[in-house]
C-alpha positions as CSV (number, residue, x, y, z in Angstrom):
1,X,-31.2,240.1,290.2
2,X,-33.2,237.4,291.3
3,X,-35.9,238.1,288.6
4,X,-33.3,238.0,286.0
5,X,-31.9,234.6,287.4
6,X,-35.4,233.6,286.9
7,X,-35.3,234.7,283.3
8,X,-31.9,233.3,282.7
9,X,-33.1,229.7,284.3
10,X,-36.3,230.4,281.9
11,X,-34.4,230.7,278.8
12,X,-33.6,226.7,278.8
13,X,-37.2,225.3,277.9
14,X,-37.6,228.4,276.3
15,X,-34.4,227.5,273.5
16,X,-35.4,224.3,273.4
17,X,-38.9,225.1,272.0
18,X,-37.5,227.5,269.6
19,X,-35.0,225.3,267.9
20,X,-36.6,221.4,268.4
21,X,-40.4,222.0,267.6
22,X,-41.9,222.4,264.1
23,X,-41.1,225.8,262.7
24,X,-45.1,226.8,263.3
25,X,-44.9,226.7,266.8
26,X,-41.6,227.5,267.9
27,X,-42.2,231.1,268.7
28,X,-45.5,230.4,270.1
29,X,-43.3,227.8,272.8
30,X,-41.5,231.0,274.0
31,X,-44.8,233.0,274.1
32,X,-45.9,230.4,276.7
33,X,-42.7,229.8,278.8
34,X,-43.1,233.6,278.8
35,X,-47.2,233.2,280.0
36,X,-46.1,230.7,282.4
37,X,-42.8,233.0,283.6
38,X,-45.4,235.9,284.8
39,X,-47.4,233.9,286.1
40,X,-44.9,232.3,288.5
41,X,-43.6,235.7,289.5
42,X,-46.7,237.9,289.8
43,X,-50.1,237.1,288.6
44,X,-51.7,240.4,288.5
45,X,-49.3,241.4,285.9
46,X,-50.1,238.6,284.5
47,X,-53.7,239.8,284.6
48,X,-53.2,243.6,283.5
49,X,-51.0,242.6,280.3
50,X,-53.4,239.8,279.4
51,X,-57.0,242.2,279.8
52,X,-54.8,245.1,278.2
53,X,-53.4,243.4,275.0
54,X,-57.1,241.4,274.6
55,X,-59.2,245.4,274.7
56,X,-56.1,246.5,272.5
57,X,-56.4,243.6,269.6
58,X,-59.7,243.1,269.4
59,X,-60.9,247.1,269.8
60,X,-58.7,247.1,266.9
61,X,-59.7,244.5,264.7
62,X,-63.1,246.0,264.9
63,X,-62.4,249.3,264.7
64,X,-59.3,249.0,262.2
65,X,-58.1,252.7,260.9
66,X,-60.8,254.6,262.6
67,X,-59.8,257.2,264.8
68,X,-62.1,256.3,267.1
69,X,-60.2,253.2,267.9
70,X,-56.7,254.9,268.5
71,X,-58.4,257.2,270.8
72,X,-60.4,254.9,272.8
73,X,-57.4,252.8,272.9
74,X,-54.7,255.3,273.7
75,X,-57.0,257.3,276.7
76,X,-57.5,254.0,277.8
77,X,-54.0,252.4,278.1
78,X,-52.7,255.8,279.1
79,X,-55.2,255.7,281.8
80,X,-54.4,252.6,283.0
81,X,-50.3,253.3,283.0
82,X,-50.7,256.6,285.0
83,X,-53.1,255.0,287.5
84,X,-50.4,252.3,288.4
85,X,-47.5,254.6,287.9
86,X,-49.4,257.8,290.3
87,X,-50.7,255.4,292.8
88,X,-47.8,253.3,293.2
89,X,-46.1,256.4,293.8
90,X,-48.7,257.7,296.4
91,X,-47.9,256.8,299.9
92,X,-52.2,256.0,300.3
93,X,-52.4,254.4,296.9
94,X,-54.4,250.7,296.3
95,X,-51.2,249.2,295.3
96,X,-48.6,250.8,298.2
97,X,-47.5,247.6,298.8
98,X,-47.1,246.0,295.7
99,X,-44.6,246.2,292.8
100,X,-46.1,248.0,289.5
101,X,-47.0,245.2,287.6
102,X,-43.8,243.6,286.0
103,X,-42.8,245.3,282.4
104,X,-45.7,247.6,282.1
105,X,-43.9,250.4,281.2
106,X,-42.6,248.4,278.2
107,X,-45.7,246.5,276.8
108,X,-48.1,249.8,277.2
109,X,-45.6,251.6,275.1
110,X,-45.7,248.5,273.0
111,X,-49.4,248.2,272.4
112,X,-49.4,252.0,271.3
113,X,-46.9,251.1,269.2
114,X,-48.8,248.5,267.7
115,X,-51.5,250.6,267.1
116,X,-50.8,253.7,265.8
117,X,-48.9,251.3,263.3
118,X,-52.0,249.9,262.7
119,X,-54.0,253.1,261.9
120,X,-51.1,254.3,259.9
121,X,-51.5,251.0,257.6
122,X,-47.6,249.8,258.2
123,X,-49.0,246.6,260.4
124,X,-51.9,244.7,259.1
125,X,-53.6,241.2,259.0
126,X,-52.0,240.0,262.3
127,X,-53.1,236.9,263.9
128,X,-54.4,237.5,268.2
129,X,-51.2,234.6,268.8
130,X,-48.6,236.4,266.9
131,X,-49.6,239.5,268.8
132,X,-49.3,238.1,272.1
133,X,-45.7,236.4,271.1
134,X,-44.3,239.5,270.6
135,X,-45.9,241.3,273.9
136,X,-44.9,238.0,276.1
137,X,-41.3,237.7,274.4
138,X,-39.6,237.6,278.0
139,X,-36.0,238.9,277.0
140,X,-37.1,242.0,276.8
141,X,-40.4,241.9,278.8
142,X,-38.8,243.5,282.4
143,X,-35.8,245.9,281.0
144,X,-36.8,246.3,277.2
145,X,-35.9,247.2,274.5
146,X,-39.1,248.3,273.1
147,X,-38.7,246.2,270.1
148,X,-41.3,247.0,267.2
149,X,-43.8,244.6,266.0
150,X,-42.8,245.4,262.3
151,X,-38.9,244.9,262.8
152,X,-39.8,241.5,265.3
153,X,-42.3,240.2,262.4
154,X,-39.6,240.4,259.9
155,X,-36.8,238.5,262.4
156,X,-38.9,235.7,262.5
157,X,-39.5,235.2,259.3
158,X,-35.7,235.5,259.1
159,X,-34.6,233.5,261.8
160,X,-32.4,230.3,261.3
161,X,-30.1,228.5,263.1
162,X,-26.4,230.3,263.5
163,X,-23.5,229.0,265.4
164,X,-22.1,232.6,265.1
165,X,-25.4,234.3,266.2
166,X,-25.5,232.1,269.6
167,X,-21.8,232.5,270.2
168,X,-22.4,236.3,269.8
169,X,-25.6,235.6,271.9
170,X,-23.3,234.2,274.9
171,X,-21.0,236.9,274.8
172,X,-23.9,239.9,275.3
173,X,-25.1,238.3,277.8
174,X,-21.7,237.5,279.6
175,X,-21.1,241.5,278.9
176,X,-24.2,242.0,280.2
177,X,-23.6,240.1,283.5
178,X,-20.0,242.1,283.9
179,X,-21.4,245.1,283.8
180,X,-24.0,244.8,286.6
181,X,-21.8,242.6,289.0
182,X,-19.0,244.0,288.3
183,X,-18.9,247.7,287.4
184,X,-22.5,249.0,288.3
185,X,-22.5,246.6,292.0
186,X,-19.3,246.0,293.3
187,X,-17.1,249.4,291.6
188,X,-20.0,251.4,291.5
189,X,-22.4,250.7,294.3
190,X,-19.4,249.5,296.3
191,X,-16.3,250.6,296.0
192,X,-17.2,254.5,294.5
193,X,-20.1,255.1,297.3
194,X,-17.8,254.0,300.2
195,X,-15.4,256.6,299.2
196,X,-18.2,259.2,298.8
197,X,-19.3,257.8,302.2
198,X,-15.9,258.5,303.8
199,X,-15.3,262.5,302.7
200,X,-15.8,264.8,304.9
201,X,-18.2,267.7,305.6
202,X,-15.1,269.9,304.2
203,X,-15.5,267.9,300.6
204,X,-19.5,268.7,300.5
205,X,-19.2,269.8,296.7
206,X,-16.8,267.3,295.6
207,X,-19.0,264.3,297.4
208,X,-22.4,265.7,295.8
209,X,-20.2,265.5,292.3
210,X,-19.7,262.3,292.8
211,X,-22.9,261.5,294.3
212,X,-24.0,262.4,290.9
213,X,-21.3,260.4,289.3
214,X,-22.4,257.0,291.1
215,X,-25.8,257.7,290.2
216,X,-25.5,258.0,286.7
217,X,-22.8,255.0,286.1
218,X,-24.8,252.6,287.9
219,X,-27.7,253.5,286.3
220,X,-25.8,252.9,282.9
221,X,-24.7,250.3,283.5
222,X,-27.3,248.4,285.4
223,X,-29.6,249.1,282.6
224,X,-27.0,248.8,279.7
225,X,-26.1,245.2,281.3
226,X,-29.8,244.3,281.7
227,X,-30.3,245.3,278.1
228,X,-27.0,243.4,277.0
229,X,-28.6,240.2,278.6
230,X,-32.4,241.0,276.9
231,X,-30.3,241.1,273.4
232,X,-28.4,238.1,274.1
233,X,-31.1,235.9,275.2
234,X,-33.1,237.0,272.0
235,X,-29.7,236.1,269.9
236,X,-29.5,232.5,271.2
237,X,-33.2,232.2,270.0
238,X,-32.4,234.0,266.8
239,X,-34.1,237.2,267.1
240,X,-32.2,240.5,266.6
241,X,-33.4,242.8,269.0
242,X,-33.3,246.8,268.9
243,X,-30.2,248.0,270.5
244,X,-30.3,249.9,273.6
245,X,-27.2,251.9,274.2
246,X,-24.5,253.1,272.1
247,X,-22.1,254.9,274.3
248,X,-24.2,257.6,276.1
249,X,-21.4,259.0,277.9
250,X,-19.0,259.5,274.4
251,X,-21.9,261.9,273.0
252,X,-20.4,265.4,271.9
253,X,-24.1,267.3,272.7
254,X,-27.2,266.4,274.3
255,X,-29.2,265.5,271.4
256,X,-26.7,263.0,270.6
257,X,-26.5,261.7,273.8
258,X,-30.1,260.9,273.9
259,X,-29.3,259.1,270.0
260,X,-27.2,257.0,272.7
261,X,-28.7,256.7,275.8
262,X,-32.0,254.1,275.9
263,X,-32.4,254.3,272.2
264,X,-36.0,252.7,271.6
265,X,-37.7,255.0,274.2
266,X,-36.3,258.1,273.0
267,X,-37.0,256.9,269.3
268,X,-40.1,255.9,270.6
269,X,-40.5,259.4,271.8
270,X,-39.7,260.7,268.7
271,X,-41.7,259.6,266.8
272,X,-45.2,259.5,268.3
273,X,-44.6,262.5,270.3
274,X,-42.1,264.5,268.5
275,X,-42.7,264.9,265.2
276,X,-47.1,264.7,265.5
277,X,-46.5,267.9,268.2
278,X,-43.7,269.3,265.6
279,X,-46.2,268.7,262.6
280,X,-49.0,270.7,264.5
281,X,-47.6,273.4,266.0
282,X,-44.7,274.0,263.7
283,X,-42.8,274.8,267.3
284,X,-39.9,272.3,267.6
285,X,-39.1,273.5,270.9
286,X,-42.7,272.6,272.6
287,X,-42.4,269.2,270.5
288,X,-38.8,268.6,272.2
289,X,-40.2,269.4,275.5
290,X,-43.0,268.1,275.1
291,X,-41.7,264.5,274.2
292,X,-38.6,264.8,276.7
293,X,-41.7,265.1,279.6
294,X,-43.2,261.7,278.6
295,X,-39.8,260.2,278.7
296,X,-39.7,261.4,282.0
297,X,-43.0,260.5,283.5
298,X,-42.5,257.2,281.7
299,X,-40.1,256.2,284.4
300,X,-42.0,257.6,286.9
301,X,-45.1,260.1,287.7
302,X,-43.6,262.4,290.1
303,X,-42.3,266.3,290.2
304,X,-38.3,264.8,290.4
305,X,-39.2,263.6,287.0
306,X,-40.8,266.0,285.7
307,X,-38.3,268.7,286.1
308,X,-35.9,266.1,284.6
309,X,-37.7,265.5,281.9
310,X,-37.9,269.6,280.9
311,X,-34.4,270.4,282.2
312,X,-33.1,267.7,279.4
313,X,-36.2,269.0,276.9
314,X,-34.5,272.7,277.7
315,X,-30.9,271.4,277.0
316,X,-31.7,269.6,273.6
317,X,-33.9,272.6,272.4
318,X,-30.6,275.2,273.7
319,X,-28.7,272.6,271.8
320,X,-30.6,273.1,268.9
321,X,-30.8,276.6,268.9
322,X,-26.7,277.3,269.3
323,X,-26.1,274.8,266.5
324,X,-28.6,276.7,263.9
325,X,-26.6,279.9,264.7
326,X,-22.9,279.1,265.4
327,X,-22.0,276.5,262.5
328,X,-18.0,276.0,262.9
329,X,-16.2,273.9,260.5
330,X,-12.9,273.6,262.2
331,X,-10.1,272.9,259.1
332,X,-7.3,272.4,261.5
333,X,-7.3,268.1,263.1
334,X,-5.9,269.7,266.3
335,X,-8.5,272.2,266.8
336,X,-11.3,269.3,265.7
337,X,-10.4,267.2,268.5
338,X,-9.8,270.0,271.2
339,X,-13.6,271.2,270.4
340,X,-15.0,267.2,270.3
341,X,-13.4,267.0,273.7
342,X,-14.8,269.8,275.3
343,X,-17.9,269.1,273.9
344,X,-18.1,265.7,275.2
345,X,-16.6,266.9,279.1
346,X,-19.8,269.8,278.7
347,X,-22.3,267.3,277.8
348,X,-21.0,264.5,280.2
349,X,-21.4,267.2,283.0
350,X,-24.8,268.2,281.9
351,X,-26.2,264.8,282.2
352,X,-24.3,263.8,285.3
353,X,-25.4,266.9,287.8
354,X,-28.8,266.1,285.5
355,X,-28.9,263.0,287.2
356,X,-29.4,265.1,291.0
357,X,-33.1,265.6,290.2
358,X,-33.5,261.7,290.5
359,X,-31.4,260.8,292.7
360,X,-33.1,261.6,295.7
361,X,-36.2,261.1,296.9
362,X,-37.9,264.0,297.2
363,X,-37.9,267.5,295.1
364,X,-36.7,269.5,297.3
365,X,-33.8,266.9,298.3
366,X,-32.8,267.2,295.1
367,X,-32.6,270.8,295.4
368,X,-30.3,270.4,298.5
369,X,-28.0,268.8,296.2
370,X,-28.0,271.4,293.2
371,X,-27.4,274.3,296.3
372,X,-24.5,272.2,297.3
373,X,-22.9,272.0,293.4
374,X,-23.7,275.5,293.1
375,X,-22.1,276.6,296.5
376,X,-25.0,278.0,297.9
377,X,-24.6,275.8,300.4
């Protein structure tokens, strides 16, 4: 919270560059309230982003389409995320006592972005400061989205000054503020753990339930609030942003819930790990997998996420599989919405006891957990 009271103190200078100065250097103005932001809060980030994004441009404006380049560049910058991500999880690692540095998971995933765009000719010609605006665009540097350089190009071309844009900006972001006090601290992280807190040994299944349950709704909406914030802040500058979430928990199967649930990492996913696997190996199921792992270690390198990552690759590809096979085309409205319910109750339990691999700390707490859902013990 207190790096988002930063941000939100930060977004003052930041407007009034956006909207005051000539039209050629608004943009740029938020870039450098951004530079200055990371400075202020952690220098070596600053440091990583800046010697990352300066290998990633300029590899690239040498080596533009050559596969060379997207190789060098993507062992390089996956290197560098899995070192900070394996070591910060080691208990002897260099940086055990450090944060990662801030929004790396975000702007790595950016600059791959960027260029395998690049080497599949949709971005070309852009200028070293446009480049950097977009990686230092602070709404969404810490939380996301992972906004596209194509889609952010074409907002600021767009951009101009709406009364009804920065109104809607002020309301996402007082959303976005409601759902983290609100529901994910005080109801959530408050209210529902005391209760879990207070059952007894007798209530061991019903407290790991809901164990579960607190997880996965703070989670939501800690992020979902975050993200809320990220899009209004961008709105007030006149930037539409990506959106993030889309009811997760209303999704009637778990490929739809992951249409819904942190949008531009899963489309992300998609698309530069889905579909080139799918292409290769004509195997949809290892491409599922496959892509559902990297969404996994993307949060963090460690075996808790690894087995979430495959136990949500298994459901989609499950998922997938069933649908091919049963199609049912229900004529009767009744019978429609009976099978939607249950459908969204099934997948809201899958992703809720889902959320037990986590949770914890360690594997094979996590395992304790599952035992106690599953009454072993």
């Amino acid at each position: 919270m207190e790096e988002l009271s930063i941000i939100i103190f930060a977004t003052l200078p930041a407007l009034l560059g956006c909207w005051l100065l000539p039209e050629n250097y608004q943009i740029k103005a938020v870039g450098l309230v951004s530079f200055f932001l990371l400075a202020y809060l952690d220098a070596v980030s600053l440091a990583v982003l800046l010697a990352t994004s300066i290998f990633t441009y300029y590899t690239l404006h040498r080596l533009t389409k050559e596969k060379v380049a997207i190789l060098v560049i993507g062992t390089i910058l996956a290197v560098i995320f899995l070192f900070f991500k394996v070591d910060f999880a080691s208990s002897h690692g260099f940086i055990r006592n450090r944060a990662l540095p801030l929004g790396m998971s975000y702007y790595i995933f950016r600059q791959l972005h960027f260029c395998l765009e690049v080497y599949k000719g949709d971005i070309r010609d852009v200028k070293f400061a446009n480049f950097m605006s977009y990686l230092l665009f602070f709404p969404v540097f810490l939380v996301g989205p992972i906004n596209r350089y194509p889609e952010w190009e074409r907002e600021i071309r767009r951009r101009r000054w709406d009364t009804d844009v920065f109104s809607s900006g002020l309301e996402r972001i007082l959303f976005g503020y409601v759902k983290i006090v609100l529901l994910g601290n005080y109801l959530i992280s408050n209210g529902l753990y005391k209760f879990i807190f207070n059952l007894g040994a007798e209530h061991k299944w019903l407290a790991s339930y809901l164990d579960c349950l607190r997880y996965a709704a703070n989670s939501y909406f800690q992020f979902a609030g975050y993200s809320d914030i990220a899009i209004g802040i961008s709105l007030l500058m006149g930037i539409r942003i990506v959106e993030n979430f889309n009811f997760p928990f209303l999704a009637t199967n778990i490929n739809d819930f992951w249409k819904r649930w942190h949008i531009s990492l899963s489309q992300w996913c998609r698309d530069y790990i889905f579909l080139p696997i799918a292409s290769y190996t004509r195997m949809p199921i290892i491409a599922i997998v496959s892509s559902m792992l990297v969404l996994g270690l993307w949060h963090e390198v460690s075996m808790r996420y690894v087995v979430w990552g495959i136990f949500h690759g298994l459901g989609i590809a499950a998922w997938q599989v069933f649908d091919k096979k049963f199609q049912f085309d229900f004529k009767n409205r009744s019978t429609q919405m009976l099978w939607r319910g249950a459908s969204v109750i099934l997948t809201f339990n899958f992703v809720v006891i889902s959320f037990a691999w986590i949770k914890e700390d360690s594997f094979s707490e996590a395992l304790e957990v599952f035992k106690a859902l599953l009454f072993i013990a």
